[in-house]
C-alpha positions in Angstrom: 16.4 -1.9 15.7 14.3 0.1 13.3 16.0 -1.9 10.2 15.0 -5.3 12.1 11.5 -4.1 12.3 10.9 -2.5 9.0 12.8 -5.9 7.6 10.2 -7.9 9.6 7.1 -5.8 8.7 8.2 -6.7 5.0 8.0 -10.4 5.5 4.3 -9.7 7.5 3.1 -7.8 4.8 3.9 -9.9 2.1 3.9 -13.2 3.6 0.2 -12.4 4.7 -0.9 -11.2 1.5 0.4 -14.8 0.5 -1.2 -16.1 3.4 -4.4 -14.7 2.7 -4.7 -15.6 -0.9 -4.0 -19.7 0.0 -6.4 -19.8 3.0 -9.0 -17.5 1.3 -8.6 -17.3 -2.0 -9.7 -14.2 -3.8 -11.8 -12.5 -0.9 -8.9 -13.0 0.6 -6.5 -10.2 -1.2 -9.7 -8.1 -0.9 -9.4 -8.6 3.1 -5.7 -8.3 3.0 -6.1 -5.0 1.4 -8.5 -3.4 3.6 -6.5 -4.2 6.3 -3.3 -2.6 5.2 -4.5 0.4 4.3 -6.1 1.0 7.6 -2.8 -0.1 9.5 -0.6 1.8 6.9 -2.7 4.5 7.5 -2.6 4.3 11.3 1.4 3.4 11.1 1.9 6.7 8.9 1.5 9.6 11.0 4.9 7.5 13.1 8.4 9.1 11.5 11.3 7.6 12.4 14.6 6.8 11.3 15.9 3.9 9.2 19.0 3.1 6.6 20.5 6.5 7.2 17.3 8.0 6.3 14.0 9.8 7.7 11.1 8.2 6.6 7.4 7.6 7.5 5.8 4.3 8.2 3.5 2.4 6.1 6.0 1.8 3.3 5.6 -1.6 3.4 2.2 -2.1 4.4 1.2 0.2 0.7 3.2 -1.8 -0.5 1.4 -4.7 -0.2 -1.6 -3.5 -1.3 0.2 -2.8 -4.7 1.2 -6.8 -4.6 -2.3 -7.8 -3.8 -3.7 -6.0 -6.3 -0.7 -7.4 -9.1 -2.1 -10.7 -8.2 -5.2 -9.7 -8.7 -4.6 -9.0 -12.3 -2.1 -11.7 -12.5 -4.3 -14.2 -11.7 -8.1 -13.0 -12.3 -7.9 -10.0 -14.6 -8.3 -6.7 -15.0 -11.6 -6.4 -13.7 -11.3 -8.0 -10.4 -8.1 -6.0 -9.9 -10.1 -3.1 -9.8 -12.4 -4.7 -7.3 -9.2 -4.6 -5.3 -9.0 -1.0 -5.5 -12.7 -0.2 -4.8 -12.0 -2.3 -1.4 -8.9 0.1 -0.2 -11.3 2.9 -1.6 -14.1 1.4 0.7 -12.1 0.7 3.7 -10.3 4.2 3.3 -13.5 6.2 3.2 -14.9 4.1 6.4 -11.8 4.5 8.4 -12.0 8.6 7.6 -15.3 8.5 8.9 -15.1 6.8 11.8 -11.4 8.4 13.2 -13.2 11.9 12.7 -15.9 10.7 15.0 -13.3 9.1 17.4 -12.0 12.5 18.1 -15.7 14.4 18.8 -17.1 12.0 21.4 -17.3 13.5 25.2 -14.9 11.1 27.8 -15.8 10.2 31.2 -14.6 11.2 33.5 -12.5 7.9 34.2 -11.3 8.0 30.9 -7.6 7.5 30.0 -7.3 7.1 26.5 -9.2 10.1 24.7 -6.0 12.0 25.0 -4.1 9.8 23.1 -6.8 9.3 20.5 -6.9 13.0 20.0 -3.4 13.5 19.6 -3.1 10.6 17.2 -6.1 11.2 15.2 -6.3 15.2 15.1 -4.6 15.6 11.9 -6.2 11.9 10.6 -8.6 13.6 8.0 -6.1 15.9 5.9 -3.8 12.6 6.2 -6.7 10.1 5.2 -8.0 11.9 2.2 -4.6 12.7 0.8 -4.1 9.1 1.5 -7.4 8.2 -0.8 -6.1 10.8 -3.6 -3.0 9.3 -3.7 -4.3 5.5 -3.4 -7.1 5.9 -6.0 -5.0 7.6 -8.5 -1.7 5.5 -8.1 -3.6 2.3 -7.8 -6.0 2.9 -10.9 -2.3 3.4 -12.6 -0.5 0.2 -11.4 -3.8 -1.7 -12.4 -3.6 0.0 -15.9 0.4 -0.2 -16.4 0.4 -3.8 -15.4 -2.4 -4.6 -18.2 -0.5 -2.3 -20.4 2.6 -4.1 -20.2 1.3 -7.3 -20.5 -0.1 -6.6 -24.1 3.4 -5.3 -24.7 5.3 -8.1 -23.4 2.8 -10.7 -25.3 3.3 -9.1 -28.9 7.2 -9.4 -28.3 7.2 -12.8 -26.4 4.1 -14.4 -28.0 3.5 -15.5 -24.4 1.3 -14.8 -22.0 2.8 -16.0 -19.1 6.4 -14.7 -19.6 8.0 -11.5 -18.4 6.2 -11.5 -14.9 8.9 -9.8 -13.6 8.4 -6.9 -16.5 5.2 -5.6 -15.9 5.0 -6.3 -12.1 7.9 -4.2 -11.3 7.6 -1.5 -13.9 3.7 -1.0 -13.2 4.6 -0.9 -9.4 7.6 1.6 -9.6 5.9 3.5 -11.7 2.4 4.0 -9.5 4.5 4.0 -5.9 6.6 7.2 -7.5 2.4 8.7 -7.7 1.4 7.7 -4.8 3.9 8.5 -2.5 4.7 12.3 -4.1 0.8 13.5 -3.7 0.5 11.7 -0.4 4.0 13.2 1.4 3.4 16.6 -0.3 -0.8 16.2 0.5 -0.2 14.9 4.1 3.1 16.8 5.0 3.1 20.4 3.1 3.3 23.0 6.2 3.8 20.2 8.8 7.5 19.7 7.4 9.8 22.4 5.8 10.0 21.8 2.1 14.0 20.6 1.8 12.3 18.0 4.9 9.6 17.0 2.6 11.8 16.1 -0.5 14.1 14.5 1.7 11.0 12.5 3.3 9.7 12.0 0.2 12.9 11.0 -1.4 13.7 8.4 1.3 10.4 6.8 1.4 10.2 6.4 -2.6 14.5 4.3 -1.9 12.4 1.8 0.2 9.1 1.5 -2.4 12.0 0.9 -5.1 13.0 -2.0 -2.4 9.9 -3.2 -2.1 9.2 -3.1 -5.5 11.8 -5.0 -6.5 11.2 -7.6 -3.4 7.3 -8.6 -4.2 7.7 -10.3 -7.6 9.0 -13.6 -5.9 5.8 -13.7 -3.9 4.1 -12.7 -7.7 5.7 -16.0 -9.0 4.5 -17.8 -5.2 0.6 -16.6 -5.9 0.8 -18.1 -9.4 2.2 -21.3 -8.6 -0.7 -21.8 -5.3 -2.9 -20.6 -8.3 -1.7 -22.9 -10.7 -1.6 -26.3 -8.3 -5.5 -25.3 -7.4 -6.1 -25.7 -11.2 
């Protein structure tokens, strides 16, 4: 069952990224990626076991952040990728806010859910800001690598539409590795035992590698709706 799902939370995430950019256009990978790193950051506190291994949610809700913002730079540069980044940062910062305030008001006495918010949300700031570290650093990478490559692959290719499939995976791989070692080890260290941790983080980084791999068709799918609205 948890397979199913996390195969099905795939699809969401990058279908809607997708999704987003056709009905919205640009604003709308800015959208997408606000709300994904609020749900990814919701959906990470849940462990839970998947493919023979322990692993934390959110792996595929990140991971469509890092494809929104590859089609960012795919399709409007450099600059505007980084807008994509400052809108995570935004929605990040807002959501830390706001859940540590969750967690302070008084109930009434009818109240049934403050319990649940407290449970869930208690530990929300340590995971949040690791969560920002780890997403301002890894994403300012992936936006950088993917730019980085492309020069590369221009000089050898003379083109500067080929090798797609270069720089999208080898910028993402690269940044996910970032991302998801300061965020376990920021997130996790004294919660989990250390062998736990590296097994954690070990498992989670298998399904980025996944993921990785499984976003360049929808790369190749934001280029061609870009591409017909030219």
């Amino acid at each position: 069952m948890n397979e199913l799902l996390l195969i099905l939370s795939l699809l969401v995430a990058f279908g809607g990224t997708i999704l987003f950019l056709k009905v919205f256009g640009k604003g709308g990978l800015y959208a997408w990626i606000g709300i994904c790193t609020v749900l990814a950051n919701i959906e990470v506190t849940i462990l839970v076991r998947a493919f023979g291994m322990d692993q934390t949610l959110g792996n595929t809700l990140f991971a469509a952040t890092f494809l929104a913002t590859d089609i960012l730079s795919e399709l409007y540069g450099k600059k505007d990728a980084g807008k994509g980044v400052l809108a995570g940062i935004f929605t990040n910062l807002t959501f830390i806010l706001l859940s540590f305030m969750w967690v302070h008001y008084i109930p009434a006495e009818g109240d049934w859910s403050n319990e649940f918010v407290k449970g869930l949300f208690s530990n929300t700031p340590r995971m949040l800001i690791s969560s920002l570290i780890a997403y301002v650093i890894s994403e300012g990478i992936d936006v950088f690598l993917y730019h980085a490559w492309w020069n590369l692959t221009e000089k050898k290719t003379g083109s500067h539409t080929k090798m797609l499939w270069f720089r999208n995976n080898f910028s993402t791989l690269i940044s996910q590795f970032v991302n998801i070692v300061i965020f376990n080890f920021g997130a996790f260290l004294g919660i989990y035992t250390f062998k736990e941790l590296i097994a954690i983080t070990a498992s989670c980084y298998v399904i980025y590698i996944a993921t990785s791999l499984l976003d360049t068709p929808f790369v190749y799918i934001a280029r061609k709706i870009a591409a017909k609205r030219d």
